[in-house]
C-alpha positions as CSV (number, residue, x, y, z in Angstrom):
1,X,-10.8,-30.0,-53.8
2,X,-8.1,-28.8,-51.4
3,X,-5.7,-26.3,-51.6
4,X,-1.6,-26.2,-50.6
5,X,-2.7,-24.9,-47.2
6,X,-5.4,-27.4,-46.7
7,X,-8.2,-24.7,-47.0
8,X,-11.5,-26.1,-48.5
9,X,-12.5,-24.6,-52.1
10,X,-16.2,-24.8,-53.5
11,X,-16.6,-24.7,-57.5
12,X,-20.3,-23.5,-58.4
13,X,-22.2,-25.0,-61.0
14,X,-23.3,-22.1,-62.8
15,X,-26.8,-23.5,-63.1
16,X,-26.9,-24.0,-59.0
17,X,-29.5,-22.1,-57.5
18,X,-28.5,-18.7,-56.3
19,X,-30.2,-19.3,-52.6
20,X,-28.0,-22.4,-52.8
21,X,-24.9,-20.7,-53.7
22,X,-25.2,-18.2,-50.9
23,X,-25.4,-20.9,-48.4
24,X,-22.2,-23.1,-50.0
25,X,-20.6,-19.7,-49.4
26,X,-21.5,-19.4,-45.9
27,X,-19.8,-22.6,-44.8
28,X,-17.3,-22.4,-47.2
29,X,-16.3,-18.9,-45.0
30,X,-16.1,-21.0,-41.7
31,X,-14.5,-24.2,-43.0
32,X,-11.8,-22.0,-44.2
33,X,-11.1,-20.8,-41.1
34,X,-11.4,-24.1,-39.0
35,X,-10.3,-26.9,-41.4
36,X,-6.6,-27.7,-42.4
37,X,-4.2,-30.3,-43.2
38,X,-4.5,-31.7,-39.5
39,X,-8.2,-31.0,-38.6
40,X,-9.4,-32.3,-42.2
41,X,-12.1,-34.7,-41.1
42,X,-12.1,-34.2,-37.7
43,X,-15.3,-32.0,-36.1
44,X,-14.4,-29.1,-34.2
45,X,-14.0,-29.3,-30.7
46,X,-16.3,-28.0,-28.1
47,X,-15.5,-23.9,-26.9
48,X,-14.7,-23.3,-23.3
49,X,-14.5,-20.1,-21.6
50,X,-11.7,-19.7,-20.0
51,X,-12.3,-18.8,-15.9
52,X,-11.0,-16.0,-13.7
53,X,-8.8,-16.2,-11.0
54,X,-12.0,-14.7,-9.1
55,X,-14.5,-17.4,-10.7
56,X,-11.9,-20.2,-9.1
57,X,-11.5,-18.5,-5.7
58,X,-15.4,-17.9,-5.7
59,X,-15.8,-21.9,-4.9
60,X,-13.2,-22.1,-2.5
61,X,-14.1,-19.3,-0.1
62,X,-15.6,-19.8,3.2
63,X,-15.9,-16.7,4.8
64,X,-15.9,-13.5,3.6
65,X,-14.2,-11.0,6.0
66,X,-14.1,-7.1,5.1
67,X,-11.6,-5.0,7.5
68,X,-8.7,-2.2,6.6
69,X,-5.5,-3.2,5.7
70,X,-3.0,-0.5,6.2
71,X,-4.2,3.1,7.2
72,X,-1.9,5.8,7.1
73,X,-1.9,9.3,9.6
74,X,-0.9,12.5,8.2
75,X,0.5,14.4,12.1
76,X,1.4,18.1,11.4
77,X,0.8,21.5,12.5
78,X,-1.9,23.0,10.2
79,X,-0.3,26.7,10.4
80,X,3.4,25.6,9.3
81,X,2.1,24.1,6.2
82,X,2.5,27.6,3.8
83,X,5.3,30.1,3.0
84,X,2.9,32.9,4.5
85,X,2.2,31.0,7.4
86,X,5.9,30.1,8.4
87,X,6.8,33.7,7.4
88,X,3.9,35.2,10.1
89,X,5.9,32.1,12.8
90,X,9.7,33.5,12.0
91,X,8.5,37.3,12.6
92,X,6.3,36.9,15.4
93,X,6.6,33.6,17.4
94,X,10.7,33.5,16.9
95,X,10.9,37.8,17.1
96,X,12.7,37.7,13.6
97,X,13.0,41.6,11.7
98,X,13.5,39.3,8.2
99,X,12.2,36.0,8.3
100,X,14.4,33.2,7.3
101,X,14.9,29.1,8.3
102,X,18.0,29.5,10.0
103,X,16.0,30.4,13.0
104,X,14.7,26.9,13.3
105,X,18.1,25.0,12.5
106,X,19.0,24.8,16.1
107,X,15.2,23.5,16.2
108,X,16.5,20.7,14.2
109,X,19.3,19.6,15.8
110,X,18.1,19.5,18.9
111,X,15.1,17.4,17.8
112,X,17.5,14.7,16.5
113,X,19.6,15.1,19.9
114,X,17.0,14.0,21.7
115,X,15.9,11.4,19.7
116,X,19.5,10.0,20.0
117,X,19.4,10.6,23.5
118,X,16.3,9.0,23.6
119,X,17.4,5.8,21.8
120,X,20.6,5.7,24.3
121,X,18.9,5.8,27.5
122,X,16.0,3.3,26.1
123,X,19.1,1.1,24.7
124,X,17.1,0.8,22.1
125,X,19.0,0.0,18.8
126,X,19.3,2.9,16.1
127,X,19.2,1.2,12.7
128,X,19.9,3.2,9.5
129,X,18.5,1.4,6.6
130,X,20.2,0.3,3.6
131,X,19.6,1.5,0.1
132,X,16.4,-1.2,-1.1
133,X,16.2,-2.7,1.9
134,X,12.7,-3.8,3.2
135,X,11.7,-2.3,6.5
136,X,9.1,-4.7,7.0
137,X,11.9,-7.3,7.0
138,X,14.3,-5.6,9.3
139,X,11.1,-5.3,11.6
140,X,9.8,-8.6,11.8
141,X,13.6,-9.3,12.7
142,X,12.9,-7.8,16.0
143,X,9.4,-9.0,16.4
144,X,10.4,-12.7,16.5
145,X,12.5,-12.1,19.5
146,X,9.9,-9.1,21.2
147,X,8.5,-10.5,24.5
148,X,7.3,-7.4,26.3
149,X,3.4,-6.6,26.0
150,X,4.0,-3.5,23.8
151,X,7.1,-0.9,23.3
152,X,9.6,0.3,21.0
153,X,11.2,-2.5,19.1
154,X,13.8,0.3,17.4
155,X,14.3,3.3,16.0
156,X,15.3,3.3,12.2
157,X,16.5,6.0,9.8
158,X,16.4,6.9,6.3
159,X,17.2,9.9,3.7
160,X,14.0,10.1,1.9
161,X,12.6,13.4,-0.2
162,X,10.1,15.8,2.1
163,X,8.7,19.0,1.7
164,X,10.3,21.8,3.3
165,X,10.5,25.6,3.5
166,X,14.0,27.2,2.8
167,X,15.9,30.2,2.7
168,X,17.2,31.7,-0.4
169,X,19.1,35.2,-1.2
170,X,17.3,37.6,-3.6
171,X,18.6,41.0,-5.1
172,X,16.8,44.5,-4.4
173,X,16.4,46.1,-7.8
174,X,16.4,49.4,-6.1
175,X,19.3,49.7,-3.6
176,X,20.8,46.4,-4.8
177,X,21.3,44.6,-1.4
178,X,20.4,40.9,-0.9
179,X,17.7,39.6,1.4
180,X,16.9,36.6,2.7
181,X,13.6,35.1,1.0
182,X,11.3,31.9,2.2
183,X,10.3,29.6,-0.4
184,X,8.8,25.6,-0.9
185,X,11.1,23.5,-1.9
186,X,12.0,19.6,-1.6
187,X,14.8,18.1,-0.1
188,X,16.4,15.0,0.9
189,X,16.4,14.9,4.9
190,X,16.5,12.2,7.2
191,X,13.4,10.5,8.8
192,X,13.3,8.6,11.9
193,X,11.3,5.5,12.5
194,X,10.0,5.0,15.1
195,X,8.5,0.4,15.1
196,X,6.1,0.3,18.4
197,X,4.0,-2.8,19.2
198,X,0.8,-1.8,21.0
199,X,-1.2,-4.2,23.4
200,X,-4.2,-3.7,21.4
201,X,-3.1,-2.4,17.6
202,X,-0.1,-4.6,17.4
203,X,2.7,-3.0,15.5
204,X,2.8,0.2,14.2
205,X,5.3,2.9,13.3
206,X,5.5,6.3,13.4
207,X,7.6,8.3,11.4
208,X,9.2,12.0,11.8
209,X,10.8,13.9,8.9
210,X,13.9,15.9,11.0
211,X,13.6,19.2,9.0
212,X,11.5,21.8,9.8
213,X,8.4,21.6,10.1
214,X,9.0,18.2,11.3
215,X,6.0,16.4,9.5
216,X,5.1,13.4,10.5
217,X,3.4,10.1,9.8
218,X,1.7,6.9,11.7
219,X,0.8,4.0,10.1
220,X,-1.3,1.6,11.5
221,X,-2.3,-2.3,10.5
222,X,-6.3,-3.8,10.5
223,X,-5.2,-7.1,10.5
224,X,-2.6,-6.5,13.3
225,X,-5.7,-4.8,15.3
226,X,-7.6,-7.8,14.5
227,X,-5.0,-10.2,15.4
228,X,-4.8,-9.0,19.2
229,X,-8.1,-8.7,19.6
230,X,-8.7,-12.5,18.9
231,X,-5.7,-13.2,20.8
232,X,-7.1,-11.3,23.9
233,X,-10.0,-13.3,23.8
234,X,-8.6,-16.8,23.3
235,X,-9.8,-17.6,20.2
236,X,-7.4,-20.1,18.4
237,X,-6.3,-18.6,14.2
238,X,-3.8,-19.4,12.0
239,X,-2.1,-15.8,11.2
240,X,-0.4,-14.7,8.0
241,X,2.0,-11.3,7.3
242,X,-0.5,-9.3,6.9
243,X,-3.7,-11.3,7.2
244,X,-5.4,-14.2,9.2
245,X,-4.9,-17.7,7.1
246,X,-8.0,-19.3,9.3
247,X,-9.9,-18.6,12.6
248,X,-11.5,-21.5,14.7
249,X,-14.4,-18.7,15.4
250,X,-15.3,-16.8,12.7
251,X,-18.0,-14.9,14.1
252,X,-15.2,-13.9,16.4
253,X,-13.4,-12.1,13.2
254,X,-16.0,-10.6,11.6
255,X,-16.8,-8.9,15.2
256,X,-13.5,-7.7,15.8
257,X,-12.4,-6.9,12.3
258,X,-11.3,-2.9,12.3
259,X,-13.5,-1.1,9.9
260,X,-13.4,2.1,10.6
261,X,-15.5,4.5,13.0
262,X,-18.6,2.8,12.2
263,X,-17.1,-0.6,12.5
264,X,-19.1,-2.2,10.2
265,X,-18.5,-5.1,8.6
266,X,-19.7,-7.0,6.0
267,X,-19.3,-11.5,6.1
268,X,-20.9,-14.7,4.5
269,X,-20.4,-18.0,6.7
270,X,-20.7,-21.1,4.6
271,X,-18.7,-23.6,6.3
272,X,-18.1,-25.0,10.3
273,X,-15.1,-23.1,12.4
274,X,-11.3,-23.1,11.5
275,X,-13.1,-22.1,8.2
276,X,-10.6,-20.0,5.6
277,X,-10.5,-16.2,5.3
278,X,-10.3,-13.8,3.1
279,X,-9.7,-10.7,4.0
280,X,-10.3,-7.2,2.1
């Protein structure tokens, strides 16, 4: 007999054979849990396992290509990096009896001075970012219309947080007078951008924080380094953002891909040229 929600019920005879029993009970566990109103008298349909996006791409993959994507270049001066070690610049470098950053202000704004002299005399446009705006998008603006070999395409600028050494006033508990006192601290300065295009890295930026001690940081592309070399050479791809969609020689890409110092790199053919690529 059924019950209201379709479930299957099993009456035992109490003179059925215990062994028996046990069994009725077994498959009375997984009819419950598989038969209904709408499946009663139907057999169960086969299980699949459902496949990974990596199971699906698996099939479809050609070539394998292994190279770095974006690589990133910490550029500072390795004794400005501590409060001792700026303290020990101010005092002995700059000739200052109490150390303290206003010393380096003038540093400051002549740095950004000359990059705005710079950017005049280069008539190279000075773009200052908008709040959530892409600066991949603003720069592939001015690489669609770039025809030199390699340059600046612009200079861009932005108020992001940095690291920075300032000056605060502290209190003598003996005579009471105030002093000026160097501490690490966080702030929110501008940074200029500086978008190159290189003949043989492609395009690149480099960017300067405009505070003291004027960090910095380049940022290279792989792909972009993989992408001139093939062009160099002649050989015919179909290029991506930030990738290479197909290559008419892959052998080519695998050889040229930019993987570091030791440059190796790691590829499976399985197809004829113009063959798809993925890249890592």
């Amino acid at each position: 007999m059924y019950a209201e929600d379709g479930a299957l019920i099993a009456i035992a005879n109490d003179k059925v054979d215990s062994d028996l029993a046990f069994r009725d009970d077994a498959l009375n566990i997984r009819a419950r849990s598989s038969v209904g109103r709408k499946t009663r008298g139907r057999p169960e349909s086969g299980m699949s396992v459902a496949r990974s996006v990596a199971d699906v791409l698996r099939d479809h993959v050609v070539l394998e290509l292994e190279a770095i994507d974006r690589m990133y270049l910490n550029v500072y001066v390795p004794h400005l990096q501590t409060v001792g070690a700026v303290v020990g610049y101010l005092r002995v470098h700059r000739g200052q009896r109490f150390a303290s950053t206003t010393a380096v202000v003038p540093m400051s704004e002549a740095f950004v001075r000359n990059i705005e002299q710079f950017v005049d005399d280069e008539a190279i446009d000075l773009v200052s970012f908008e709040k959530r705006e892409r600066k991949d998008d603003v720069t592939q603006r001015y690489l669609r219309s770039f025809r030199k070999r390699e340059g600046v395409l612009y200079v861009g600028k932005a108020q992001e947080k940095a690291r920075v050494m300032r000056t605060e006033r502290r209190r003598s508990r003996v005579t009471g007078a105030t002093y000026p006192w160097i501490v690490e601290s966080t702030a929110m300065v501008n940074h200029y951008y500086f978008y190159c295009v290189d003949e043989d890295f492609g395009p690149f930026f480099l960017k300067f924080g405009s505070y003291f001690p004027y960090n910095a940081k380049l940022c290279i592309n792989g792909h972009e380094y993989l992408k001139r070399q093939l062009t160099k050479r002649g050989v015919k791809f179909e290029a991506l953002d930030n990738g290479i969609k197909s290559c008419a020689d892959p052998k080519a890409a695998v050889r040229w891909a930019f993987c570091g110092p030791d440059r190796s790199t790691a590829a499976q053919v399985a197809a004829p040229p113009a063959a798809s690529v993925s890249a890592a």
